[in-house]
C-alpha positions as CSV (number, residue, x, y, z in Angstrom):
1,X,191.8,169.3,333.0
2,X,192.2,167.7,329.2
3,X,189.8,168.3,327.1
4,X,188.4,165.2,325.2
5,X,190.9,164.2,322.6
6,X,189.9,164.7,319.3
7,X,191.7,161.8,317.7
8,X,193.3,161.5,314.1
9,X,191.6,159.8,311.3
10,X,193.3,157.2,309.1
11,X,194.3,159.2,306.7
12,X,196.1,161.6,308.8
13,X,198.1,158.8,310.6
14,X,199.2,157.7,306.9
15,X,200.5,161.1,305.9
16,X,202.2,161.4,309.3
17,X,203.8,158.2,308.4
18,X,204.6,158.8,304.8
19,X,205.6,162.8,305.1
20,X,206.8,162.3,308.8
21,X,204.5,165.5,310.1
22,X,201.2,166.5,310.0
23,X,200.1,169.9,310.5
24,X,196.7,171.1,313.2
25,X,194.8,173.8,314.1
26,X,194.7,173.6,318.2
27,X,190.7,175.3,317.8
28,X,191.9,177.4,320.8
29,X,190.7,181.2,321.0
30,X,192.6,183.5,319.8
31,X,192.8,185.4,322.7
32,X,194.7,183.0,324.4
33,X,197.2,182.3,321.7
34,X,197.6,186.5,322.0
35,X,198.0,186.6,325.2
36,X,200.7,183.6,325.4
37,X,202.6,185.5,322.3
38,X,202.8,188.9,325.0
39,X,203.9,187.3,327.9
40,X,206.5,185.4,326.1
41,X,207.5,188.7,324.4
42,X,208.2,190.0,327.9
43,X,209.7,187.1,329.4
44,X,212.2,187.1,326.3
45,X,212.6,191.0,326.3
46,X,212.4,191.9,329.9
47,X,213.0,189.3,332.3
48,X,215.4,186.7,332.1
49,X,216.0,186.8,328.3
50,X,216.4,182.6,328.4
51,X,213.5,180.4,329.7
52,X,214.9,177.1,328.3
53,X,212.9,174.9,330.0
54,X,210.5,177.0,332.1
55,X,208.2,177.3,329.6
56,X,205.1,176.8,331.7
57,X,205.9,177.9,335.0
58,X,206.9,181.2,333.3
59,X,203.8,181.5,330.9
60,X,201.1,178.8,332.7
61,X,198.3,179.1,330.0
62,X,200.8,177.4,327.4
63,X,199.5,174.1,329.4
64,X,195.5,174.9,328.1
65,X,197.7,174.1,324.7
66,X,198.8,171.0,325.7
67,X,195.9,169.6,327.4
68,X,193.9,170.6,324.6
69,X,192.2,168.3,322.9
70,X,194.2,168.4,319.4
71,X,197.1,167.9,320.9
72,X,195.9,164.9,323.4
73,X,194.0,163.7,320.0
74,X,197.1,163.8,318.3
75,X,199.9,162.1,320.7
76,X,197.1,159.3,322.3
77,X,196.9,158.6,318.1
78,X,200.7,158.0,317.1
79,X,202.4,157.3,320.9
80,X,199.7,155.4,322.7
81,X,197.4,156.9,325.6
82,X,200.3,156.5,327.7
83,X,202.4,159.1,326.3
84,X,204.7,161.4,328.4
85,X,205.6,164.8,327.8
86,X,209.3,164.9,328.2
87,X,210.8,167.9,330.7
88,X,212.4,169.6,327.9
89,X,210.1,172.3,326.3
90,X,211.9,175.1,324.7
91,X,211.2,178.4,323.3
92,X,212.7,178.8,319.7
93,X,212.6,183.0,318.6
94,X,214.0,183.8,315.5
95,X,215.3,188.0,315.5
96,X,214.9,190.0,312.6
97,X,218.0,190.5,310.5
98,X,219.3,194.2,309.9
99,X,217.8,195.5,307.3
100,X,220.6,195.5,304.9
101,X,221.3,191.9,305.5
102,X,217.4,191.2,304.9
103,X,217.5,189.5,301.4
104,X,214.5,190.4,299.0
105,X,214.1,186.5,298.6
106,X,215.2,183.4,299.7
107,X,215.9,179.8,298.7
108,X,213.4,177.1,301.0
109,X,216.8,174.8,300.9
110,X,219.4,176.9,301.8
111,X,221.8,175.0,304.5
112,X,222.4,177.7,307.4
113,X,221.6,181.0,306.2
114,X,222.1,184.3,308.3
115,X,220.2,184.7,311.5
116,X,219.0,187.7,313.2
117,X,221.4,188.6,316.6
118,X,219.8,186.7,319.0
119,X,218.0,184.2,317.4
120,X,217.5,180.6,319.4
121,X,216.1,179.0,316.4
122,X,219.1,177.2,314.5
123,X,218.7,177.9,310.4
124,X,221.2,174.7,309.6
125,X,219.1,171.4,308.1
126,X,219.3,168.7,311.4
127,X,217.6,165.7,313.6
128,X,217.3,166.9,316.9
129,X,218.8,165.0,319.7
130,X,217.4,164.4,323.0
131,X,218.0,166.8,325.1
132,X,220.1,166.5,327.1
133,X,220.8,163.2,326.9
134,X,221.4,161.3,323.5
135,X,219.0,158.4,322.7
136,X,218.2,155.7,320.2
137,X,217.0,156.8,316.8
138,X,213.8,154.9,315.9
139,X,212.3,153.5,313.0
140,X,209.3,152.6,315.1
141,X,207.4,155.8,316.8
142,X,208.6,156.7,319.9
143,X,209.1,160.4,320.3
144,X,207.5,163.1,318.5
145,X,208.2,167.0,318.3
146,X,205.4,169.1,318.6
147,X,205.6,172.9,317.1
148,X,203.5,175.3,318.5
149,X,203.3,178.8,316.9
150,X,201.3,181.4,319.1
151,X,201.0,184.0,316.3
152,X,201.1,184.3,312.9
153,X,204.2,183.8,311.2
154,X,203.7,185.1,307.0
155,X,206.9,183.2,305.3
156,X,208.6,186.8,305.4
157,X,208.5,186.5,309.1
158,X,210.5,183.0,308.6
159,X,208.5,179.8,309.4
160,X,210.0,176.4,310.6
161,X,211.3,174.3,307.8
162,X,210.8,170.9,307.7
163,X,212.2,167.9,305.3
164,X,209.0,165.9,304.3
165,X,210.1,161.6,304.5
166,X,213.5,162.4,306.4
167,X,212.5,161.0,309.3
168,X,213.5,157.5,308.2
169,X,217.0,159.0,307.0
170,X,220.2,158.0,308.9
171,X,221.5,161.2,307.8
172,X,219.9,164.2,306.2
173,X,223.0,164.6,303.4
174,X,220.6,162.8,300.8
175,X,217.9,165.6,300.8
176,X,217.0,167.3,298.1
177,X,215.0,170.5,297.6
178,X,211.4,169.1,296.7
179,X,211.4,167.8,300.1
180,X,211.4,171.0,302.0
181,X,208.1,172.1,303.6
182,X,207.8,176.5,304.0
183,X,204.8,177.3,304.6
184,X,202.9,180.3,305.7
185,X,201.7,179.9,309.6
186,X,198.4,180.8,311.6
187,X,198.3,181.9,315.1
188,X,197.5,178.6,317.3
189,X,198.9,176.1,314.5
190,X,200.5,172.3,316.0
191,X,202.9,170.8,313.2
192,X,203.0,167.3,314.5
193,X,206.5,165.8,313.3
194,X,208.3,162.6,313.9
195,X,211.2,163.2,316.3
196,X,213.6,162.4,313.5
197,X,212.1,164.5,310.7
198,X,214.7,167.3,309.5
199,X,213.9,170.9,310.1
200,X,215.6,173.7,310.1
201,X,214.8,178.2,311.0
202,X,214.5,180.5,308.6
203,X,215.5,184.1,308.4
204,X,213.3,186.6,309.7
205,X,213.0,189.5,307.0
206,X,210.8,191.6,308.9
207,X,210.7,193.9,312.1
208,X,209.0,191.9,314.6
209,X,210.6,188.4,316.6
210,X,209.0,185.5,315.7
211,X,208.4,182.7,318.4
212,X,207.5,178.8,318.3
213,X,207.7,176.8,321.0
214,X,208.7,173.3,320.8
215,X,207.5,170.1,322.9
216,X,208.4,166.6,323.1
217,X,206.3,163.5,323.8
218,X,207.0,159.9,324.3
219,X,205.6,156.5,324.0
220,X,205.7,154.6,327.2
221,X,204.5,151.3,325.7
222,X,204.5,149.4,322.4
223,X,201.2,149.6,320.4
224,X,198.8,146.5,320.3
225,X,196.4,148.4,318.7
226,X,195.1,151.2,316.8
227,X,195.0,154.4,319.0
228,X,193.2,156.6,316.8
229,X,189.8,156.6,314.7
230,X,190.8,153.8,312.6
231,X,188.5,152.6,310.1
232,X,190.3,150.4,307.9
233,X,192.9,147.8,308.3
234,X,194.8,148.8,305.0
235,X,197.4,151.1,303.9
236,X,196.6,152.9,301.0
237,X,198.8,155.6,300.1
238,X,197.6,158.9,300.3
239,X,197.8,161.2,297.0
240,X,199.6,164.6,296.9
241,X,202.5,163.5,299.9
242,X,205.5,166.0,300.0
243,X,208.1,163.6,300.8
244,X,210.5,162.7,297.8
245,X,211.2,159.2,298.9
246,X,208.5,157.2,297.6
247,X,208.8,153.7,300.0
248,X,205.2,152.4,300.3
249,X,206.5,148.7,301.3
250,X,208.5,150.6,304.0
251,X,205.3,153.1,305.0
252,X,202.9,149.7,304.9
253,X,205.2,148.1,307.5
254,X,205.0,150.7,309.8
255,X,201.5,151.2,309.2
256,X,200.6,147.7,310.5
257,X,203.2,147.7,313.1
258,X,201.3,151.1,314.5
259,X,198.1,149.1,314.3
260,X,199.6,146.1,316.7
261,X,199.3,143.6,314.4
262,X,201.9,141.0,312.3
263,X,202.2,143.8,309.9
264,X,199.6,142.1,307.5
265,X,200.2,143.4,304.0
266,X,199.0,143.2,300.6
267,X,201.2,141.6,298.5
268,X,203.6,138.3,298.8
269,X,207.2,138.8,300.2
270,X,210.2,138.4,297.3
271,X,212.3,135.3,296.7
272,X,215.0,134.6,299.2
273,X,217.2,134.1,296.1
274,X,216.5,138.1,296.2
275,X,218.5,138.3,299.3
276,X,222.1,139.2,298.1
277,X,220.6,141.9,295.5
278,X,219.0,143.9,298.3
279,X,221.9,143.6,300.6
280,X,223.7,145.2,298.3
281,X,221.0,147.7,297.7
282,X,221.6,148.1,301.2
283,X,224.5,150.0,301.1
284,X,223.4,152.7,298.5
285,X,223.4,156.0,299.1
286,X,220.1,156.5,297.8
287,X,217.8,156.7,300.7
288,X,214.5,155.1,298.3
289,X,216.7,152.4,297.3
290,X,218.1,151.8,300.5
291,X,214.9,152.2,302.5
292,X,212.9,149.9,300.3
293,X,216.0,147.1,300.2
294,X,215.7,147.2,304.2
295,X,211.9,147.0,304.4
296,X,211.6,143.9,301.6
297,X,214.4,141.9,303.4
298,X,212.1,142.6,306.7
299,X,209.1,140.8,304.6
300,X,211.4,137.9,303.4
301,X,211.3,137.7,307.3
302,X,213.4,134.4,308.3
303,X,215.6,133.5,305.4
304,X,217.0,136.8,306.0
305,X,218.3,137.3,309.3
306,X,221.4,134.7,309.0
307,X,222.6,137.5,306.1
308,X,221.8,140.5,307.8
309,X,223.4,139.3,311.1
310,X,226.9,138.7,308.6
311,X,226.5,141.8,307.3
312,X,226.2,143.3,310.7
313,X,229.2,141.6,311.7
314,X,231.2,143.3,309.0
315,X,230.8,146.7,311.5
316,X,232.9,144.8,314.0
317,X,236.6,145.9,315.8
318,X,236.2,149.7,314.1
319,X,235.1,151.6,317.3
320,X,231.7,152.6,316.1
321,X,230.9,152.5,320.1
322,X,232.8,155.7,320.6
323,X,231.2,159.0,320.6
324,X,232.7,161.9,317.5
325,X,234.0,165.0,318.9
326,X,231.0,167.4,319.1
327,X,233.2,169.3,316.3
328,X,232.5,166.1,313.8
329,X,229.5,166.1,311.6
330,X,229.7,162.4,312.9
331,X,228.4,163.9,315.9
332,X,224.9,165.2,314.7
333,X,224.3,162.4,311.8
334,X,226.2,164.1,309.1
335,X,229.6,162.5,308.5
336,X,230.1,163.0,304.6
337,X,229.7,158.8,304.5
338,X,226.4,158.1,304.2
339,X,226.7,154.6,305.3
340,X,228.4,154.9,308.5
341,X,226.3,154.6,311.3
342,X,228.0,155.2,314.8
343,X,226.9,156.0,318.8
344,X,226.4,159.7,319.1
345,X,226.6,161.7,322.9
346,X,224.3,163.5,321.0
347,X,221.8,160.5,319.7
348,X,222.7,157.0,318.7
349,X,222.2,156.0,315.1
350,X,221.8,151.8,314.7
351,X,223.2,150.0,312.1
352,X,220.7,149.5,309.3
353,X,220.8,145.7,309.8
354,X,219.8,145.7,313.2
355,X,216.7,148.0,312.4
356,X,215.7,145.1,310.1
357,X,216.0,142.3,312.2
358,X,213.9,144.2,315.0
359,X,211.5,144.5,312.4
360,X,211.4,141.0,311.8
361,X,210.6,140.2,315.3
362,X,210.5,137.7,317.7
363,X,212.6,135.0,314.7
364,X,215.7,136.7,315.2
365,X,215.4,136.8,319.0
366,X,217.7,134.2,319.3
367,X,220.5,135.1,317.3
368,X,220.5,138.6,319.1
369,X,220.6,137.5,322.5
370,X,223.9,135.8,321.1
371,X,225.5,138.7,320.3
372,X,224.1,140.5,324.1
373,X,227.6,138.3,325.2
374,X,229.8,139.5,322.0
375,X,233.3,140.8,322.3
376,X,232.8,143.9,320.5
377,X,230.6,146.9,321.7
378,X,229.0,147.9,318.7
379,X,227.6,144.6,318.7
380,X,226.2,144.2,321.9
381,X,224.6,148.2,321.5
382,X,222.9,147.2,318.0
383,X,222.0,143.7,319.5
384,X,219.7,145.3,322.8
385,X,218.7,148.1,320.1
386,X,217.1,145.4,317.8
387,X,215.9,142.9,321.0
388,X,214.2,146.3,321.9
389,X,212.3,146.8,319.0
390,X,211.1,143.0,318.8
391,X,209.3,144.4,322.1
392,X,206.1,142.6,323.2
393,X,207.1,139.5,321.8
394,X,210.4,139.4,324.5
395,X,210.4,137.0,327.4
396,X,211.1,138.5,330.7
397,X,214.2,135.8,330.7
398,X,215.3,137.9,327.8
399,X,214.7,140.9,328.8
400,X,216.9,140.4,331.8
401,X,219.5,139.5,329.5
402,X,219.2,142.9,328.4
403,X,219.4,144.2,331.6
404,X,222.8,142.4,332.2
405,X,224.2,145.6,330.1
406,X,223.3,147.6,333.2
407,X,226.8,146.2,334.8
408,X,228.8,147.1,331.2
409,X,231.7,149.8,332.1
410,X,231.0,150.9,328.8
411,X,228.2,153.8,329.1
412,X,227.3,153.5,325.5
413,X,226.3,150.4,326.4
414,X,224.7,150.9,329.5
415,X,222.7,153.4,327.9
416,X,221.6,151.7,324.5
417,X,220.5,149.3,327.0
418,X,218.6,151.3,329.0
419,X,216.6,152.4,325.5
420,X,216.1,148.9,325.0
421,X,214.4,148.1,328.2
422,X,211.8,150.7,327.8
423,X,209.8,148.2,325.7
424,X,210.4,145.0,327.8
425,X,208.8,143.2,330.3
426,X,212.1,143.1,332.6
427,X,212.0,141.8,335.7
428,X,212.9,142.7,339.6
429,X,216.4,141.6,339.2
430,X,216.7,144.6,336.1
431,X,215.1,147.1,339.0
432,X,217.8,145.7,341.3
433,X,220.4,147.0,338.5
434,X,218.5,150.2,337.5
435,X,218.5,151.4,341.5
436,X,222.4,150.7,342.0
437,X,223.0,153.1,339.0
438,X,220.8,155.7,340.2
439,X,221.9,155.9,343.5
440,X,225.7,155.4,343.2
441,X,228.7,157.5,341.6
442,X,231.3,156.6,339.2
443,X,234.1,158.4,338.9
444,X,234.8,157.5,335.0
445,X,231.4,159.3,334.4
446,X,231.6,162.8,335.5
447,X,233.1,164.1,332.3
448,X,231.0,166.9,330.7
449,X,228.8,165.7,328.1
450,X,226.2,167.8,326.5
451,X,223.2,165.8,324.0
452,X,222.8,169.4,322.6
453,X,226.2,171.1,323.5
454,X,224.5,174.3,321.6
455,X,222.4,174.8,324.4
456,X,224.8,174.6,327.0
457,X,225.1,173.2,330.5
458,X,226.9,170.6,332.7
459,X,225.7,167.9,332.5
460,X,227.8,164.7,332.6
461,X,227.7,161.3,331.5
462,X,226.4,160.1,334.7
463,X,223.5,162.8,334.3
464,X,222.6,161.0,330.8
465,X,222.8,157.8,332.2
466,X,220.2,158.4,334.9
467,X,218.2,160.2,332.7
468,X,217.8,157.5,330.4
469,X,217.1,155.1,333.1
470,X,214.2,157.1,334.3
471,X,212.4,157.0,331.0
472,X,213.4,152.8,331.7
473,X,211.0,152.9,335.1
474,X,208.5,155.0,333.4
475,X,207.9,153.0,330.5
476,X,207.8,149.7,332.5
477,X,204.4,150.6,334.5
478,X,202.1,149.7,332.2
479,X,203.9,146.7,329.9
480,X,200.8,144.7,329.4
481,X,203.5,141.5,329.0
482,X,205.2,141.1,332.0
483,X,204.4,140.7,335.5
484,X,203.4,143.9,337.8
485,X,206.0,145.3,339.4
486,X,204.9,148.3,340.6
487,X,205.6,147.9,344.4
488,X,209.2,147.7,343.3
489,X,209.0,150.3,340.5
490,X,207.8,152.9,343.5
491,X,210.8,151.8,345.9
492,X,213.4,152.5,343.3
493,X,211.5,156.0,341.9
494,X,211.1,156.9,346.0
495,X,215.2,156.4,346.0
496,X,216.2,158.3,343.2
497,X,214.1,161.2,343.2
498,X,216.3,163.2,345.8
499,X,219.2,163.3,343.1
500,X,218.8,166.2,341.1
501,X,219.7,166.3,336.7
502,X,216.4,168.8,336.6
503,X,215.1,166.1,334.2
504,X,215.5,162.6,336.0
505,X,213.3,164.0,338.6
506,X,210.8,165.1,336.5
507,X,210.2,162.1,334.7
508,X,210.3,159.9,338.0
509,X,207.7,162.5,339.4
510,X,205.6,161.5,336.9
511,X,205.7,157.8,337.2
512,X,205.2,158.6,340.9
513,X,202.1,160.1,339.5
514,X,201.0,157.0,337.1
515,X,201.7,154.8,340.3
516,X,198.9,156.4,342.5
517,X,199.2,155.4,346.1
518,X,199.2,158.1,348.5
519,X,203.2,157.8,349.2
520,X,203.7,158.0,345.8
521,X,201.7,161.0,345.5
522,X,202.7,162.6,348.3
523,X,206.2,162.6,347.8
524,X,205.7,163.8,343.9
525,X,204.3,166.8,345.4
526,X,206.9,167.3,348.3
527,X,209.5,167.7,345.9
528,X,207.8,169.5,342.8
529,X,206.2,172.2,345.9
530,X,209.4,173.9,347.1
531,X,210.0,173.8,343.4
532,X,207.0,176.1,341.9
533,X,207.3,179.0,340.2
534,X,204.8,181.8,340.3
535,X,204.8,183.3,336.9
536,X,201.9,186.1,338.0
537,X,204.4,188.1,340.3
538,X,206.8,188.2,336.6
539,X,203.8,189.3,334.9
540,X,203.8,192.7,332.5
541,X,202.2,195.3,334.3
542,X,199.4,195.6,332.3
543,X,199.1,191.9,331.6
544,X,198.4,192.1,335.8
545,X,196.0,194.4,335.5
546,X,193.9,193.0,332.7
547,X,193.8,189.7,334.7
């Protein structure tokens, strides 16, 4: 059982925003954060020598961690009380180098240094994807990473690094050094960091493996207000922040948009006749200048979305719909050209003018449900992307509209889409849509396609499609906008859930689970029961016998 969540204050909710991460103590005993470190040690040494995402079947008291109540505190605060842990929970061990490849020191920036044989934990600076499925990148938050370190790792032992304000970066090639974050770690910390934010391993110069384990949560529903222990309405910006990109209009705006308001703000908007200037500043490669452009055209609110919607149209007829070989930077976010934004297998990056005029809301509804019918498919992908960040301010006419992208024989599309819909109130003739692709085949969708090809598996395009339409069902149970459609929600979960892609499954069981009624319920549990692992009969000999 959860413990009560011990919720963030304001001013931790403004560094999160600012910085992109916040780090916790869980308050847990340290004997359990021990005792999690040994059996992980033996799992990893012993047993199977990969857990991907077995996590908690394999080592069950990792759940007293997540149901404690830092970690509720902390998700209920930035994703809502409706959060969902996503099925992917991963261990990440970094080996220890030999000792003649163990340098005396080391730079905190350093792009991809040496590794210990082994090692999970990449060393190379990146923005996760969703595994295994590539989503929507979000201004807006919507998925967090939470780091959980079961022991003490001293900086020689090789901490997680982390890029503080990067989580608003397209791309992380703009970074520069004061930005990194390499820290010394106690046993039972949480670092709480945007799902965007840049991180990166770091060598291990001692003797001893080092372990974090790494969860991810979602937001089910779009704020509509403050989920934490809010106290005051304003942003202030706090002193001493990490991050190098200094954006308070950009930070305000997200601060207020957390809050569920009209993003209220201290100070006047600029001129309209400012328009073409930050358009311009649009483009730079400077991530301050371009982040602050974006957020003060978002302000100017109205006069600006007939020039940002040109702009977007200048991205037409180049193919920015299809997905870079996992061999191109393009893939992860990291083509050498700062201002190319593209759909990634991997994750899907928006063009910068779309993020604004989802900022702006519900004014530039119209003009986006235009471009829903466009020729091109970049368009119609950075058209549901923006409709879905306007969010509670969609009509469910709209958000049908969305759902029309269901029938695209484009999967880019199709899954952009999907994304979309989590935050609108669609209706029954969406759910018609949503069941037909998660219950039938198409042959142009079994090629392989990996979100993290790193990790390996076999997954296909289908798999990512139905994957991202389960988070689509989840996320529509509680829209406090539209009408209930739960009866209908249940039917098309019911359907599905016999179809195994390990995830889709899991996510369904739990809107099974949000849904309540005894069938519900009782078919969660006849699937997840032949399904059970018990981790005691893997358990170290003398692990047994302690317990």
């Amino acid at each position: 059982m959860s413990e009560s969540p011990t919720l963030l204050s304001d001013e931790q909710v403004r560094r999160f925003i600012a910085d992109g991460f916040i780090v916790l103590d869980s308050c847990l005993p340290d004997a359990l954060h021990a005792g999690i470190a040994r059996e992980l040690h033996f799992s990893l040494k012993e047993e199977s020598k990969w857990l991907g995402d077995n996590l908690l079947p394999r080592v069950p008291n990792i759940d007293m961690v997540l149901q404690s109540g830092v970690a509720q505190g902390a998700m209920q605060s930035l994703l809502g009380p409706d959060f969902a842990w996503a099925p992917h929970r991963f261990p990440h061990n970094s080996e220890p180098l030999e000792p003649e490849a163990r340098p005396s020191d080391f730079d905190p920036f350093e792009n991809q240094p040496a590794m210990g044989e082994g090692s999970i934990s990449g060393s190379g600076w990146h923005q996760d994807g969703h595994s295994k499925a590539g989503r929507s990148r979000w201004h807006t938050f919507k998925a967090i990473n939470m780091f959980y370190f079961p022991h003490e790792v001293p900086l020689e032992m090789g901490p997680t690094r982390l890029l503080a304000g990067s989580h608003l970066y397209a791309t992380l090639q703009g970074a520069v050094p004061s930005q990194v974050f390499l820290k010394p770690i106690k046993a039972g910390t949480l670092i709480v960091a945007d799902f965007d934010l840049g991180h990166a391993g770091t060598p291990n110069r001692t003797t001893t493996s080092r372990y974090m384990l790494k969860f991810v949560a979602l937001r089910t529903s779009n704020p509509t207000q403050p989920t934490w222990d809010h106290q005051n309405e304003y942003w202030e910006t706090p002193v001493n922040l990490l991050t190098a990109t200094h954006i308070p209009r950009s930070w305000e705006s997200l601060w207020h948009w957390l809050r569920g308001d009209a993003r209220l703000v201290h100070h006047e908007p600029l001129s309209a006749s400012e328009i073409p200037r930050l358009l311009t500043q649009m483009a730079s490669a400077d991530n301050e200048e371009r982040l602050s452009a974006m957020y003060e055209l978002v302000r100017i609110g109205e006069p600006s979305i007939e020039p940002l919607l040109q702009k977007l149209r200048t991205t037409m007829g180049q193919d920015r719909h299809e997905s870079p070989a996992q061999d191109d930077p393009g893939f992860y976010a990291m083509s050498p050209d700062l201002t190319q934004r593209r759909f990634s297998r991997r994750q899907f990056v928006p063009e910068d003018t779309a993020v604004a005029l989802g900022l702006i809301g519900s004014a530039s509804m119209d003009s986006l449900v235009a471009l829903l019918d466009d020729r091109d498919p970049w368009m119609r992908i950075n058209a549901a992307y923006a409709l879905g960040e306007i969010g509670n301010s969609i009509t469910e006419e709209v958000a049908d509209h969305v759902g029309t992208l269901l029938d695209d024989e484009l999967h880019q599309i199709v899954r952009a889409a999907s994304d979309a819909l989590c935050w609108l109130p669609y209706s029954e003739k969406t759910i018609d849509r949503i069941t037909r692709l998660l219950t039938s085949t198409r042959d142009d969708w079994q090629e392989s396609a990996m979100g993290e090809p790193k990790l390996g598996g076999n997954w296909s395009i289908e798999n990512q499609v139905r994957y991202a339409l389960s988070w689509t069902l989840l996320s529509r149970l509680k829209h406090p906008f539209g009408r209930d459609v739960s009866a209908q929600l249940e039917d098309t979960m019911l359907i599905a859930l016999p179809i195994e892609s390990g995830y889709t499954p899991a996510v369904l069981c739990q809107g099974l689970e949000r849904i309540g009624t005894p069938r519900a319920l009782r078919a969660a549990i006849q699937y997840l029961q032949p399904r059970r692992w018990d981790a005691f009969s893997f358990a170290p000999p003398i692990e047994r016998a302690a317990a």
